[in-house]
C-alpha positions as a printed Julia matrix, in Angstrom:
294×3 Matrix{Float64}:
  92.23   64.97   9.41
  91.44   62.4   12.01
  87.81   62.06  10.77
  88.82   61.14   7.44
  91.72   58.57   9.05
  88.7    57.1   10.64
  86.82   56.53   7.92
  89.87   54.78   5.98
  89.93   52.96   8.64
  86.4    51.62   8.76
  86.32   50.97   4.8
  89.35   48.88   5.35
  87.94   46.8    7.99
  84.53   46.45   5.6
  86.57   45.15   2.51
  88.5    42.62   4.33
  85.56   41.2    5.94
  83.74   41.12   2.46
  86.91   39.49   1.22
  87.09   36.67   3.71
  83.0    36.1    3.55
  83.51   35.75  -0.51
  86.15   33.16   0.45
  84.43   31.21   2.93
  81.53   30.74   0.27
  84.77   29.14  -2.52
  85.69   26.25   0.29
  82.84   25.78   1.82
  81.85   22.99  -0.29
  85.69   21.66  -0.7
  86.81   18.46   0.77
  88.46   19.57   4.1
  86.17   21.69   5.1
  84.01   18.87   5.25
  86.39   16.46   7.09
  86.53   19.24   9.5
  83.06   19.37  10.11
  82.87   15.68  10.3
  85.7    15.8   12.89
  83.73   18.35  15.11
  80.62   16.35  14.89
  82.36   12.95  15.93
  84.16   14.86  18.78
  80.75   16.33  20.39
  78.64   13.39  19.46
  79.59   11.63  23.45
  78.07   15.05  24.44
  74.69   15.01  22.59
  74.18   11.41  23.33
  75.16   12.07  27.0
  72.6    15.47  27.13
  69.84   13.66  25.1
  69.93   10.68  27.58
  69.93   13.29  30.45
  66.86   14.92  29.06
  65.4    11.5   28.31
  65.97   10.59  31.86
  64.53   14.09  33.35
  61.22   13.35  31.45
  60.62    9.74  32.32
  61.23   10.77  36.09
  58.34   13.38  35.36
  56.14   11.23  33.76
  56.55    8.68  35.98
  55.35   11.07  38.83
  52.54   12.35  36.89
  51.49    8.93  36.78
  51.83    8.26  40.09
  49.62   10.85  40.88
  46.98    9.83  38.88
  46.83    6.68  39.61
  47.07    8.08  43.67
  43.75   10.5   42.06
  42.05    7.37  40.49
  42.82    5.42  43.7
  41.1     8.04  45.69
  37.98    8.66  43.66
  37.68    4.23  43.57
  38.46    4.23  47.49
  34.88    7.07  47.64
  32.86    4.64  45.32
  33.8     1.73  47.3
  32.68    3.17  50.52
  29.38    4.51  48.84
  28.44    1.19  47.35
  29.28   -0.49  51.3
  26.92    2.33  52.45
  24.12    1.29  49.38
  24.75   -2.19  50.32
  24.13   -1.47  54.04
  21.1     0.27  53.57
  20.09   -2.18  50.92
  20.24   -5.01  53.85
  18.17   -2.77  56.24
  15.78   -2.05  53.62
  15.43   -6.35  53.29
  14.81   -6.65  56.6
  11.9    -4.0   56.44
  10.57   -6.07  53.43
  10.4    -9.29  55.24
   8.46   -7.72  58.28
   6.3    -6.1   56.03
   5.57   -9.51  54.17
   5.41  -10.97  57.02
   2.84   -8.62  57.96
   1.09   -8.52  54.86
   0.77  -12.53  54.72
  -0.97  -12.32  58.33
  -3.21   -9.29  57.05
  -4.39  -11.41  53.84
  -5.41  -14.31  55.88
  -7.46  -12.17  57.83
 -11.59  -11.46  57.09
 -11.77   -8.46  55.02
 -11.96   -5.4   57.07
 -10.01   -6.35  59.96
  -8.34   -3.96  61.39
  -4.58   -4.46  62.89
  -1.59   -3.14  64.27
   1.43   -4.11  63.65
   3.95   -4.38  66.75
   7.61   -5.52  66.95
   8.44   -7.89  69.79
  10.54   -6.55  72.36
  11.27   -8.29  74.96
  10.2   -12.33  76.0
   9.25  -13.15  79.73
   9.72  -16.54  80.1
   9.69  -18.23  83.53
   8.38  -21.86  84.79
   5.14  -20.12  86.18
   3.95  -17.55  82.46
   4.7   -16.67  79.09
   4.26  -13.54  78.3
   5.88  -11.26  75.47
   6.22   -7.22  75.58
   5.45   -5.23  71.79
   6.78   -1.54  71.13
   2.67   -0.53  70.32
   0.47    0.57  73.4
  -2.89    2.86  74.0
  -1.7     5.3   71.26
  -2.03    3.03  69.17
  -5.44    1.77  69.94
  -4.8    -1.41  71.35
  -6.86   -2.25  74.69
  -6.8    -5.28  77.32
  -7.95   -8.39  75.87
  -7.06   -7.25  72.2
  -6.14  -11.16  69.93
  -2.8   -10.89  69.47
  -1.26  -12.83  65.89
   1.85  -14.26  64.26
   2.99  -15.42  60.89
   0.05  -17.38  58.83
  -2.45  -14.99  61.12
  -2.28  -17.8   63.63
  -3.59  -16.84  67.17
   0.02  -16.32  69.54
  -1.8   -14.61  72.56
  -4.21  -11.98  73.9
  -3.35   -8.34  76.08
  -2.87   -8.3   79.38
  -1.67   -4.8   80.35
  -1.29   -1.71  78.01
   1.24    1.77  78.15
   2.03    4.46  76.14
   4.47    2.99  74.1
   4.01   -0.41  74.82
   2.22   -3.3   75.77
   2.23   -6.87  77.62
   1.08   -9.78  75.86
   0.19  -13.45  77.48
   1.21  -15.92  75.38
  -1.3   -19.04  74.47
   0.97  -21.24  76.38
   0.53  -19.45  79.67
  -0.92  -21.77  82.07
  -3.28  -18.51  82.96
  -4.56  -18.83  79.16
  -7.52  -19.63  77.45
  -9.89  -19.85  74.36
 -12.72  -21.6   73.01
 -11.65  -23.93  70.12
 -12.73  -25.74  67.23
 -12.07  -29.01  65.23
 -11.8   -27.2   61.72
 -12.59  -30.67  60.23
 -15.28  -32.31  62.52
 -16.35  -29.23  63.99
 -15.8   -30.69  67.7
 -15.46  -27.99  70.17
 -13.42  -27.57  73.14
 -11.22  -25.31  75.73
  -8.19  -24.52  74.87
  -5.19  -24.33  77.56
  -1.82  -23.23  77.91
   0.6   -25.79  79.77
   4.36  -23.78  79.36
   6.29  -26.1   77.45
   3.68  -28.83  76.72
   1.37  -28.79  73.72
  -1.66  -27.05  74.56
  -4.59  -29.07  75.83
  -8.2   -28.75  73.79
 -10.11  -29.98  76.84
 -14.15  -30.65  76.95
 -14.45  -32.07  73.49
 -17.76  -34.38  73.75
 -16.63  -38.48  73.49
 -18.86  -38.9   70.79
 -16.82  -35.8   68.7
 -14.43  -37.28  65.88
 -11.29  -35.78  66.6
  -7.99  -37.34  64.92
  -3.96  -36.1   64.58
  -3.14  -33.5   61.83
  -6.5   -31.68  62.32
  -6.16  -28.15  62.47
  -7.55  -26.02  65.81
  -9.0   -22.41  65.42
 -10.98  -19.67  67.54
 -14.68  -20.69  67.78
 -15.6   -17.24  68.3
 -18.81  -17.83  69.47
 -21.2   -15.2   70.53
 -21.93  -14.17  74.19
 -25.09  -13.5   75.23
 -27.01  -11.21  73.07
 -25.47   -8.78  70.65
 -21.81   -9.63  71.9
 -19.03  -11.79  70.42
 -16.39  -13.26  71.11
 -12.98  -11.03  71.69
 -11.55  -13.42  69.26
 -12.61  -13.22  65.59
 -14.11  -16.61  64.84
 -11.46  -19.11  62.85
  -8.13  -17.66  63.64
  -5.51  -20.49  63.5
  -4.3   -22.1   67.19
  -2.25  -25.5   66.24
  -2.81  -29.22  64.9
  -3.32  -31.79  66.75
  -0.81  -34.35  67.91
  -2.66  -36.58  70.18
  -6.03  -37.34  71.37
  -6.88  -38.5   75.1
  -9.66  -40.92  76.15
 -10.21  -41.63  79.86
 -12.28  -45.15  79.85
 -16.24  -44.11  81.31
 -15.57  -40.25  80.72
 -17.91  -38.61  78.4
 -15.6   -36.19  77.39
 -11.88  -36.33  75.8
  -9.0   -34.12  75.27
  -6.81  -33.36  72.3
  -3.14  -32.39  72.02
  -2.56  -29.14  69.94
   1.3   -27.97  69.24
   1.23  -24.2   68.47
   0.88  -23.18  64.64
   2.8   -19.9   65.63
   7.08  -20.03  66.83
   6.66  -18.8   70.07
  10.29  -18.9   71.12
  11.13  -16.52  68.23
   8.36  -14.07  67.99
   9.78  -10.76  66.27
   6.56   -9.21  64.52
   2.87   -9.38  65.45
  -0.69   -8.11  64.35
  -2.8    -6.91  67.27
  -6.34   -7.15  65.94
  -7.89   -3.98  67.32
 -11.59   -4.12  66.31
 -14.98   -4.87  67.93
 -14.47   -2.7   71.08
 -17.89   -3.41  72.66
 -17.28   -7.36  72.79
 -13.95   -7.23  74.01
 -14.8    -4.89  77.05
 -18.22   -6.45  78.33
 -16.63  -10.18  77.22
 -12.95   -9.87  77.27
 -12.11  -10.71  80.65
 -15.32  -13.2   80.97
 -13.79  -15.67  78.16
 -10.33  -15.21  79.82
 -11.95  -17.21  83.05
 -14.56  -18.94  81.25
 -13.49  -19.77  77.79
 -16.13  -18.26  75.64
């Protein structure tokens, strides 16, 4: 009895929904149905516009900080390459600097005889005082070089000879020490002379005959002559010295003397050439031309 009440029940329910979809589907197409759905979309229109601009808004903010980091990424990654091209441009400078000396170096080589054999030093200290000039290079005995070894600058031109020689290092006497000096030779005329250091005044070519043509502009080298038999000079024969700026006649002397300004910048030595061959000369002659300019 109450099963069968239920089931009335649920077939009622069933046709009245069926009735009222059937009649939904006759006015849903009918004028005020249409008004009404006009009305509901003008009422919650301020509400879409108000959650679109919201979501709008929620996006730009998001974009905006994506962007930011990016550009925070990008700034990064440029901030690296900048640094790394300082660095390149750094070493670039240093690597310059290295290809001066070693033209520098190369130009002195070159206008050396063929064969001569060098090594190159970097200046390290100057010693000037009103009594010597002397210079001290980063090269000593481990490299070769010896007392009395011709010491050259830029052009190959003669800027001193060895004095005293470390490990590591060695002293150099400048051509314009007054405790210098070095057979010469009129590259033009072929006048000889001794060649002196006076400090700060142009070296002196002293003992050139009278009769010797000897005029301004000409250029002064190494004579290096040979002493005694089967020795040579400690300085290779033409190395540059200066030019001549004056020439000085005493009235009845036989001899004259000619002013010779340094080829080489003395004051601002950084890179030399120590010419470190013919061993035998330089020991049985070295100190010999040093007192008697041979």
């Amino acid at each position: 009895m109450l099963r069968d009440r239920y089931a009335r029940r649920r077939l009622i329910a069933f046709i009245v929904l069926l009735v009222m979809s059937v009649g939904m589907l006759m006015v849903s197409g009918s004028g005020p149905v249409h008004e009404l759905r006009n009305g509901v979309k003008f009422a919650v229109a301020p509400v879409q516009d108000a959650l679109s601009e919201g979501t709008r808004s929620v996006t730009s903010v998001l974009g905006a900080i994506t962007e930011v980091d990016t550009l925070r990424r990008e700034n990064d990654e440029l901030s690296g390459r900048v640094a790394q091209l300082e660095e390149q441009l750094a070493q670039l400078e240093v690597f310059k600097a290295e290809n001066r000396k070693l033209t520098k170096q190369l130009k002195i080589r070159n206008s050396l005889a063929p064969g001569t054999e060098t090594v190159a030093a970097n200046v390290s200290a100057h010693h000037s005082t009103q009594f010597e000039r002397l210079i001290t290079i980063d090269r000593g005995s481990e490299s070769g070089i010896l007392q009395a070894d011709p010491v050259l600058g830029a052009g190959g031109a003669l800027v001193g000879r060895v004095v005293e020689v470390g490990d590591g290092w060695a002293e150099v006497m400048l051509i314009t020490d007054t405790n210098f000096l070095v057979a010469g030779l009129d590259n033009r005329t072929g006048a000889t002379g001794n060649v002196i250091g006076r400090l700060s005044a142009p070296l002196a070519m002293t003992e050139i005959p009278r009769t010797n043509k000897v005029s301004e502009r000409d250029l002064v080298v190494t004579l290096g002559a040979k002493i005694g038999k089967g020795f040579k000079s400690a300085y290779p024969k033409g190395l540059p010295i200066g030019r001549v700026v004056d020439v000085i006649e005493e009235a009845g002397s036989v001899v004259k003397t000619a002013l010779v300004v340094p080829l080489a910048d003395l004051e601002h030595l950084e890179h030399v050439l120590v010419v470190v061959e013919g061993r035998e000369a330089k020991r049985a002659a070295g100190q010999g031309e040093a007192s008697s300019g041979g």
